[in-house]
N, C-alpha and C positions, 0 to 999 in steps of 0.2 A: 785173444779169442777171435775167432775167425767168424766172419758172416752168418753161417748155420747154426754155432751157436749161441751167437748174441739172440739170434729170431729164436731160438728154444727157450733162453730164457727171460726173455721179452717176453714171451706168450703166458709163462710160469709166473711170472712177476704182476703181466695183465690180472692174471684170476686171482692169484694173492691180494690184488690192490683191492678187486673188486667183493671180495669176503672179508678184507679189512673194511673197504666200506660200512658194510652188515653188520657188523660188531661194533661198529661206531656208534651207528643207529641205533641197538642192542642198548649200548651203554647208555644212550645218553633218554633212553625210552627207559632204564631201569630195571632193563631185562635180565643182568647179568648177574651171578653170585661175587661174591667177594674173591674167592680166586680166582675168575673168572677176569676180575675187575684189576686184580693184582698182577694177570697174566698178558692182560691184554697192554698191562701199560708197562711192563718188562718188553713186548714184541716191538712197541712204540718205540722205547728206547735203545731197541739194539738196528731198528730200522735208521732212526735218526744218527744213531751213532756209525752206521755204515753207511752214510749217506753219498761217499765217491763210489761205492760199489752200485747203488742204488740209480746214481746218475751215467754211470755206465752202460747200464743194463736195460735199464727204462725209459733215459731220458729225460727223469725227473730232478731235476738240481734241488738242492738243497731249501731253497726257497717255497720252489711247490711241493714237496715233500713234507716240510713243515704247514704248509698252508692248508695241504689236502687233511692230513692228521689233527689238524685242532679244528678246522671245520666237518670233518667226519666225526668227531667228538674224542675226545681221548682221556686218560684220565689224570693223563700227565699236567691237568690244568690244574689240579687241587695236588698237584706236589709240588715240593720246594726241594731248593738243593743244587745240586749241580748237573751236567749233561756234558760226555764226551760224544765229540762228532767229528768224526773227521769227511771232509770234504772237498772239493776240488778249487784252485785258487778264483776259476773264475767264478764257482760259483757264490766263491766269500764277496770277490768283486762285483758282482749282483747285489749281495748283500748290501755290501758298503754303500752304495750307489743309489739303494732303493729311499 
């Protein structure tokens, strides 16, 4: 991906993050319906679960990615189960480390 459009989707990503925000706030203020509530924590999981694409694009490793999502509110807090993620080695090394 070349400079131009990493910045186009850097920018696209920016305003996603920031109406993912909203919806956190949404959720966790009670504003949301239950599909809504169901939708929102499928986007959660397919965000986490492309979390090398995410840090590619954004800049957000795996760590703040996760950090931003459960402090934005998510609903993925009152589920159980498992999560695929794949992500970049350093960012598991971040992990590890932390």
């Amino acid at each position: 991906m070349d400079e131009a459009e990493q910045l186009h989707f850097h920018l696209d990503l920016s305003q996603a993050f920031g109406l993912r925000r909203l919806l956190g706030a949404a959720y966790q203020a009670g504003q949301l319906t239950p599909d809504q509530v169901a939708d929102l924590a499928h986007l959660d999981r397919e965000l986490l679960g492309q979390a090398a694409a995410v840090e590619t694009v954004y800049g957000s490793n795996l760590r703040q990615l996760a950090h931003n999502l459960f402090a934005w509110g998510t609903p993925l807090t009152e589920q159980s189960g498992t999560l695929r993620v794949e992500t970049t080695i350093a960012a598991l090394a971040e992990l590890a480390m932390a």
